[in-house]
C-alpha positions in Angstrom: -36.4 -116.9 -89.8 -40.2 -117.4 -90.3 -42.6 -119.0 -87.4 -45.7 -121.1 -87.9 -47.5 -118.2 -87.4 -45.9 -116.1 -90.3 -43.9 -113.5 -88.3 -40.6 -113.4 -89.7 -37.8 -112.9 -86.8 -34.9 -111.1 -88.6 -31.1 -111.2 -86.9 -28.8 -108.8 -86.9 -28.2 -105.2 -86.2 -32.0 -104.5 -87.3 -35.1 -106.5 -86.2 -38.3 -106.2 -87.5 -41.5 -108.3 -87.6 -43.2 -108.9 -90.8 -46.1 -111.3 -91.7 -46.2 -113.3 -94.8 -49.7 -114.6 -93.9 -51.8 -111.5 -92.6 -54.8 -113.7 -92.4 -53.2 -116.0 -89.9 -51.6 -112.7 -87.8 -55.0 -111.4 -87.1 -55.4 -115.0 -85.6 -53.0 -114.6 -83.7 -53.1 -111.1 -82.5 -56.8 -112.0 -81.5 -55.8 -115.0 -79.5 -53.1 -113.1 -77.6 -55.8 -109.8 -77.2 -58.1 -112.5 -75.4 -55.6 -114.3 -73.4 -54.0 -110.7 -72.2 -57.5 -111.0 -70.2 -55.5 -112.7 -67.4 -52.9 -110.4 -67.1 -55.3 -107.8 -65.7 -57.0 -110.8 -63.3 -57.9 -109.4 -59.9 -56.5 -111.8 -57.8 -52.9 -110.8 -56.9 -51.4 -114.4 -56.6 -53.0 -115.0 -60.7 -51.3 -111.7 -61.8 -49.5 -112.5 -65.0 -45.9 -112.1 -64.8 -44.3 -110.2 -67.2 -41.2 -112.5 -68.5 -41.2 -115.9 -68.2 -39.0 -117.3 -64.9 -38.2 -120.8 -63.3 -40.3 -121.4 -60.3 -39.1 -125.0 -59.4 -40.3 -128.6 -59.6 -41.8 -127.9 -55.9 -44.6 -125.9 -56.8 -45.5 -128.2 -59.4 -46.8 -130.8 -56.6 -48.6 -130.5 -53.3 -52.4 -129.5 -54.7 -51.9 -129.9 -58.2 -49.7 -132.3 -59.4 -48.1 -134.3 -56.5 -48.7 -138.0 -57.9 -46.2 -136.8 -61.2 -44.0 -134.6 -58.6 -43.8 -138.3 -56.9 -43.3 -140.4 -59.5 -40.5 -137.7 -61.2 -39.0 -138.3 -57.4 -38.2 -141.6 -58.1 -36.9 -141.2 -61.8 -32.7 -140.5 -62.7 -34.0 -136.8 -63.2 -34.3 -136.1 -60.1 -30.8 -136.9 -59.0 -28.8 -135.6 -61.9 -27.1 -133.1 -59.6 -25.7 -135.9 -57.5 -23.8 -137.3 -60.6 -21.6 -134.4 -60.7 -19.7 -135.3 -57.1 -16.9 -136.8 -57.3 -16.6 -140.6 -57.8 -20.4 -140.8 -58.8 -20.7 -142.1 -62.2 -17.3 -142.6 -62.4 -16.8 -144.6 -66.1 -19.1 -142.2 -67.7 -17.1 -139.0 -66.8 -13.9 -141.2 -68.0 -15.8 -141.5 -71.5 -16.2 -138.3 -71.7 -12.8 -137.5 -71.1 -13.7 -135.8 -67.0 -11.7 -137.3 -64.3 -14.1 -138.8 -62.6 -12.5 -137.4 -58.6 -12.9 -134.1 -59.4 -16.1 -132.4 -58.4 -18.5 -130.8 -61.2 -21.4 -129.6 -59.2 -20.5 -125.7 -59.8 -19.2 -126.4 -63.6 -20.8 -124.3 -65.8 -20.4 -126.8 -68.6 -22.2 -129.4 -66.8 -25.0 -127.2 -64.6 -26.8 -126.6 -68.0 -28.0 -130.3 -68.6 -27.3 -131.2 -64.4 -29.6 -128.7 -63.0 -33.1 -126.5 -64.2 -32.7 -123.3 -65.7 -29.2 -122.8 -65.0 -28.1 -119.2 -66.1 -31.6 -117.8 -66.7 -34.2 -115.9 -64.5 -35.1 -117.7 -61.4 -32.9 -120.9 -62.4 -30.4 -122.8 -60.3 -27.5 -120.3 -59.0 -24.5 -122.9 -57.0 -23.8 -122.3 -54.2 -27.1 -120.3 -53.8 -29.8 -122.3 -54.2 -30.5 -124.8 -51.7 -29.9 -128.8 -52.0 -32.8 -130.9 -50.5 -32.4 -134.9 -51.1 -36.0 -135.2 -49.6 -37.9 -132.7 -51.3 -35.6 -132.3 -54.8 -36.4 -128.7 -56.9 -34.1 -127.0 -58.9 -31.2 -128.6 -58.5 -32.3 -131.3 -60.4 -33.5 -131.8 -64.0 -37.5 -130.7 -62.9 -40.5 -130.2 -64.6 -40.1 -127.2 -66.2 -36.9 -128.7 -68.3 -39.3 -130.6 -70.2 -42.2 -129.2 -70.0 -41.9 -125.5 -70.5 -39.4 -123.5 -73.3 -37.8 -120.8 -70.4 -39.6 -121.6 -67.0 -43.2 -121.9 -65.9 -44.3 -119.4 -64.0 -46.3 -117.9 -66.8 -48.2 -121.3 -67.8 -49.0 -121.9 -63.9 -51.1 -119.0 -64.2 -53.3 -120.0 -67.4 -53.7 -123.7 -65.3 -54.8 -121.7 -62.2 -57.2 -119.3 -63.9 -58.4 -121.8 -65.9 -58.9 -124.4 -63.0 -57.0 -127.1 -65.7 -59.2 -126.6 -68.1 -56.8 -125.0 -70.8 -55.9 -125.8 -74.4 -53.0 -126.8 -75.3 -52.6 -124.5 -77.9 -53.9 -121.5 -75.5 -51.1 -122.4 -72.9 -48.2 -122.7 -75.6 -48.6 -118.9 -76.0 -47.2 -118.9 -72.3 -44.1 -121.1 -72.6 -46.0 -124.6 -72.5 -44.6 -127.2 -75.0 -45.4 -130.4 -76.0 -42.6 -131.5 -78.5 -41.9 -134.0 -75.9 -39.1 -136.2 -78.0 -37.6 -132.9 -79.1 -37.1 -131.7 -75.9 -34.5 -134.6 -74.8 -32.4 -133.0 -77.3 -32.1 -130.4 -75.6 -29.2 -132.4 -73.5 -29.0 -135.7 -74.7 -26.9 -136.1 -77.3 -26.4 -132.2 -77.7 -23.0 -131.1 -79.2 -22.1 -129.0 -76.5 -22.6 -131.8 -74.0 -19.2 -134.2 -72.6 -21.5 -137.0 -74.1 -22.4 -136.1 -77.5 -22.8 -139.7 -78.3 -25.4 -140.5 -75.4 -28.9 -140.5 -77.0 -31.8 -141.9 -76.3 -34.4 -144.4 -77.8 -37.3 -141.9 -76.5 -40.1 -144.3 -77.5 -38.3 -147.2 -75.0 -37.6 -145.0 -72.4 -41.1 -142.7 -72.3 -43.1 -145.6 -70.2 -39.9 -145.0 -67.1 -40.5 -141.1 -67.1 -43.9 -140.8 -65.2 -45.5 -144.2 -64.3 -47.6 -141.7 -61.9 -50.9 -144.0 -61.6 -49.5 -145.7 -58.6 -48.3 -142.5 -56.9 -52.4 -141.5 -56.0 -52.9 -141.6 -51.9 -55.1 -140.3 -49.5 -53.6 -137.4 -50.0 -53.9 -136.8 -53.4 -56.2 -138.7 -55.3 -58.5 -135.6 -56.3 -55.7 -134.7 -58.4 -56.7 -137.4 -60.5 -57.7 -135.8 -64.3 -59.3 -136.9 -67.5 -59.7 -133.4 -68.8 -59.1 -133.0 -72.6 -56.9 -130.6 -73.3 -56.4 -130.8 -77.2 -53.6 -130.7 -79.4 -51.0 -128.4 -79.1 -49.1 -126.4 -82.0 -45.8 -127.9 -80.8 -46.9 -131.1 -81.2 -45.8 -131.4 -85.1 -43.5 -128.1 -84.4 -40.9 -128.7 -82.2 -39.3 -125.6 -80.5 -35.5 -124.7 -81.1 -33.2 -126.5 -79.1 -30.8 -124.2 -77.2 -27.4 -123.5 -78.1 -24.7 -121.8 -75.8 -20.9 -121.0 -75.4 -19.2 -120.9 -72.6 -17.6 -117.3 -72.1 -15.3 -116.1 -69.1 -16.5 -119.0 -66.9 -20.0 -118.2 -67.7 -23.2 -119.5 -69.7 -24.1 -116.8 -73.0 -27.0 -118.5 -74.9 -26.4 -117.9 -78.5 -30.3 -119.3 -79.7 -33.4 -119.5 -77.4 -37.0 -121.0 -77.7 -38.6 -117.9 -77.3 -37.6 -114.5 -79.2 -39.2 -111.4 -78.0 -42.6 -113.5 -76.4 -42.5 -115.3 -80.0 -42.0 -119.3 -79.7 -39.5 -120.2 -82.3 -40.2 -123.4 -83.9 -38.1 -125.5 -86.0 -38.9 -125.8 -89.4 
């Protein structure tokens, strides 16, 4: 499988990396030579992390983002894990042929598409990671789920060192993406999901996601930003959407967006 960048990723018993466009690997291998720069930042707390991790929808407000941390609040996303109870919901689970009293909130067939980052580093573990109605993180459908391709914890240090002044395409080397109709797929309508049939009309239903203009207060209307921040590569290349099985009562992902620090694009 060939990237937009020209590295072929090769499956199998043998990997290698081969480029069929040399001119646009040297690119490429200078971009990520200048953006290692922030790896070896002084400050400890804009250290880059070596693999990319789930960090929460929490740290995504307060200072930096609290009017779209708000506004998310107040959208089905953040309450997805509350569907799972029993009773909640109730005619839907029925379609999908659920019973609609049992309770699915540690069902590893619905945790994937219920919860962020199920069954990858630093995603929601049941029974483990804490449930807050007030203050909802991962045990909800968060920011990262559509914002980022495996967690966010690399990207929050490009906006940090960068004060928000990034690229896009400098921040998609970090797990950023920008392929946002793409990404629904990654639950809606997805064949491994009770509700294959349940897709959405992303156009309609983009203006209910993050009406965040009248979530500015006293508080935090500094956050307020009309930096440009270009075009990103995912834009017109949407990432891989997962694919999993469900083996001995646990998640196994079978395809990821990210091979090896590579983004893998859809062609």
């Amino acid at each position: 499988m060939e990237n937009i960048f020209g590295i072929r990723h090769m499956t199998g018993g043998s990997r290698y990396i081969r480029p069929s466009n040399p001119g646009l690997l040297l690119f490429v291998l200078w971009l990520a030579a200048g953006l290692s720069g922030y790896a070896g930042a002084a400050e400890p707390q804009t250290t880059m992390p070596g693999k990319p991790m789930y960090t929460g929808a929490t740290l995504c407000g307060g200072r930096c983002h609290d009017p779209w941390y708000q506004a998310w609040k107040d959208t089905p996303h953040a309450r997805t894990y509350e569907l799972l109870k029993p009773g909640v919901r109730a005619e839907a689970k029925r379609r999908g042929g659920l019973n609609p009293n049992a309770d699915y909130t540690a069902d590893v067939r619905c945790l994937r598409c219920h919860t962020t980052g199920y069954g990858q580093k630093g995603g929601f573990i049941p029974l483990k990671t804490s449930v807050n109605v007030r203050e909802p993180d991962l045990e909800q459908v968060g920011c990262e789920m559509c914002h980022t391709a495996r967690g966010g914890n690399q990207a929050r240090v490009i906006m940090k060192k960068t004060e928000g002044k990034f690229k896009r395409s400098q921040i998609e080397a970090w797990g950023e993406r920008y392929d946002y109709e793409n990404v629904c797929r990654r639950c809606h309508g997805h064949k491994k999901s009770p509700h294959p049939q349940r897709r959405i009309n992303f156009k309609a239903e983009r203006k209910n996601i993050h009406d965040y203009a009248k979530y500015y207060n006293d508080f935090n209307k500094t956050q307020e930003s009309k930096i440009d921040h270009g075009k990103g590569v995912t834009e017109d290349h949407p990432l891989a959407i997962e694919d999993w099985d469900v083996v001995d009562g646990a998640i196994r992902f079978k395809k990821l967006p990210l091979w090896e620090g590579w983004l893998i694009f859809n062609r």
